[in-house]
N, C-alpha and C positions, 0 to 999 in steps of 0.2 A: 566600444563597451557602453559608450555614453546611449547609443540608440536600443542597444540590448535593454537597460534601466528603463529605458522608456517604454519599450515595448513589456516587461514584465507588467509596471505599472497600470498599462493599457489592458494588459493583460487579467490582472486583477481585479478590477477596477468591471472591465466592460463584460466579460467572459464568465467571473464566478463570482464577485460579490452583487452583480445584478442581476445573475438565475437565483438567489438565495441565501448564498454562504455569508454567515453572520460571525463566524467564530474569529474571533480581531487576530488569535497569534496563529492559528492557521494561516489568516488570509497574510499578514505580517512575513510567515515561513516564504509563501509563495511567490511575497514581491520578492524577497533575498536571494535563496534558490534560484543558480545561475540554467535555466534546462536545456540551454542551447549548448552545454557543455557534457550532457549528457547520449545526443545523440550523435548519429553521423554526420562529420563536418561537410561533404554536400548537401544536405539538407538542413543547416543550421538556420538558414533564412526561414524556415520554417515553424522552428524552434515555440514560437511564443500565438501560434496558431492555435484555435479551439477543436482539434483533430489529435488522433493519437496516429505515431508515425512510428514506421519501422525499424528497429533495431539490428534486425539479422536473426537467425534461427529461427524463423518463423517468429518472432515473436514482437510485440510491439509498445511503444512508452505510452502508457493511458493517455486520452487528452485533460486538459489541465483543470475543467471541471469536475472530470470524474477525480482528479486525485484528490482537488480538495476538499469533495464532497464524502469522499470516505475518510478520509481524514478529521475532518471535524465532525463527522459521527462516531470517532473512537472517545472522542470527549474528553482529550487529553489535558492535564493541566503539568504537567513536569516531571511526578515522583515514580511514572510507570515502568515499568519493564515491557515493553512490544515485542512482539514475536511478529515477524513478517514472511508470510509464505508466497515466495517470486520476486526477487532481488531485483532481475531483469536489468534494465538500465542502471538504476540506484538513487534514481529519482525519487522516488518514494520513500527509497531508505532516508535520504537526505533530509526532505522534508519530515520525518521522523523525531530525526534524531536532534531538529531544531527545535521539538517539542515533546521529547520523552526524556526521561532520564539515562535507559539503556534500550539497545536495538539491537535483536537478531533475528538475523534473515538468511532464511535458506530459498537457495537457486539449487535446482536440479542439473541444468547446462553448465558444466565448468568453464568454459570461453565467458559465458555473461558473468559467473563470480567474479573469476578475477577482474575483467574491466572492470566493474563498478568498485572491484576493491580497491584496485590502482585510484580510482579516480578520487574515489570517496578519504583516502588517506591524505590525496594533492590535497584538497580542499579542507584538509586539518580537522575533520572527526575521532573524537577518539573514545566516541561511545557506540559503536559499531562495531559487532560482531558477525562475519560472515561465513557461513559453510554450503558447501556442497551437500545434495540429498533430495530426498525423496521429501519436499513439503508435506505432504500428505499424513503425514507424521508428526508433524511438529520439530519441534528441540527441546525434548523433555529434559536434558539435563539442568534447562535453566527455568523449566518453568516453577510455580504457577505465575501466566501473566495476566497482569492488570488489564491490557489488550493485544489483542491479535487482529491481524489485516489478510484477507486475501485478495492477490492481486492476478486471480484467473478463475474464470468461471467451473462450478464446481456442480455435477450432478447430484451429490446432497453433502450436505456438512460432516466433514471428517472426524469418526470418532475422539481420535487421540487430541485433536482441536479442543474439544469440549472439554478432556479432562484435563488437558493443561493449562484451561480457564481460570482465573480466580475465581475466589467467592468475590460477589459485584464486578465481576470482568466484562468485557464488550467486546465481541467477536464480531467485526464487520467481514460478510463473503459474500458474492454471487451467485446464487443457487439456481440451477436450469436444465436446460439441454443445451447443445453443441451454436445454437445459432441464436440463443436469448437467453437470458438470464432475471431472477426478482436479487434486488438487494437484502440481504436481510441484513438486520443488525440483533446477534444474539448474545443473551447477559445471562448469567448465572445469579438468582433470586433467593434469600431465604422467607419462603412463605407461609405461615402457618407454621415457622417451628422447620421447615425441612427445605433443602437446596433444590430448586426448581430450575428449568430450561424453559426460557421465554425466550420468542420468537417474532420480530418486528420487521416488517415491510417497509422499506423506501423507497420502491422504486422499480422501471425497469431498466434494464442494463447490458450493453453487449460487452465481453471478454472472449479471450484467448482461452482457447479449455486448460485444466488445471489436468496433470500429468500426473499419474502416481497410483498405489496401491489402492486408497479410497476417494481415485477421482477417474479420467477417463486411461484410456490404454492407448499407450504411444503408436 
């Protein structure tokens, strides 16, 4: 456990707060957040490497700059509600949920819900809310959220996304084609008197395509 700590540390320290990541309880969530417990125990050795590794389902645990980098661009400070589209591991949710006030996250896969809810409850969260569905969608019953995260690259940004925005909400997603992606980060603005859709570049990015009604076809 003692060498895990260190390697987080190492982790944090060499990996994403010297590409840039400046947000202190992000970077804080990342040394805590245990990730080698998140993926497959043959490749836990792995765990605290600057690469994202396989889960199963086709699907895979971002590497550890990309999480904290869209992370600290939701600009979280504690009183949010997050909506999270791709549960996946629950790595994300984890780190989340050590800096939102409530989390929910929808997984389309029901093998990857339950793990990650299995896991995420050992690890004593109890501001996580998880369901099965079509991300693409949202979880309008709980919106409007402060922020939303998407954790698979998406051919454009999902309407129901937008409208379950807040007013000054922060919507970080991936927006691409199938083998690259731009980061955006999009906010709901009142300009001039009226609520606007502003649209911010960070980046480019590779993900997992995002699965669903307004993303690609299975």
């Amino acid at each position: 456990m003692k060498d895990f700590l260190e390697k987080r540390r190492r982790m944090v320290k060499e990996q994403i707060e010297a590409r840039g990541v400046q947000d202190l309880s992000a970077l804080k969530a990342m040394e805590k957040v245990q990730r080698h417990l998140f993926i497959p125990e043959a490749i836990q050795d792995q765990a605290y490497d600057d690469n994202p590794l396989a889960i199963g389902f086709r699907q895979t645990i971002s590497q550890p700059y990309t999480v904290a980098f869209m992370t600290e661009a939701l600009e979280l400070t504690g009183s949010e509600r997050v909506l999270e589209i791709g549960t996946g591991s629950g790595y994300q949710t984890a780190i989340l949920a050590e800096l939102a006030k409530e989390v929910y996250s929808v997984e389309r896969i029901p093998e990857l819900a339950q793990q990650a809810k299995i896991k995420l409850e050992r690890l004593g969260y109890k501001n996580i809310q998880i369901k099965i569905d079509d991300g693409t969608l949202g979880w309008s019953e709980f919106a409007p959220y402060q922020a939303i995260i998407v954790t698979a690259g998406a051919p454009e940004v999902p309407p129901p996304l937008i409208e379950q925005l807040d007013s000054n909400g922060r919507l970080v997603i991936p927006v691409g084609d199938k083998y690259s992606q731009e980061m955006l980060r999009v906010r709901k603005k009142i300009i001039a008197g009226k609520e606007q859709v502003v649209r911010e570049s960070l980046g480019p990015f590779r993900f997992v395509e995002l699965i669903g009604e307004y993303g690609y076809q299975e």
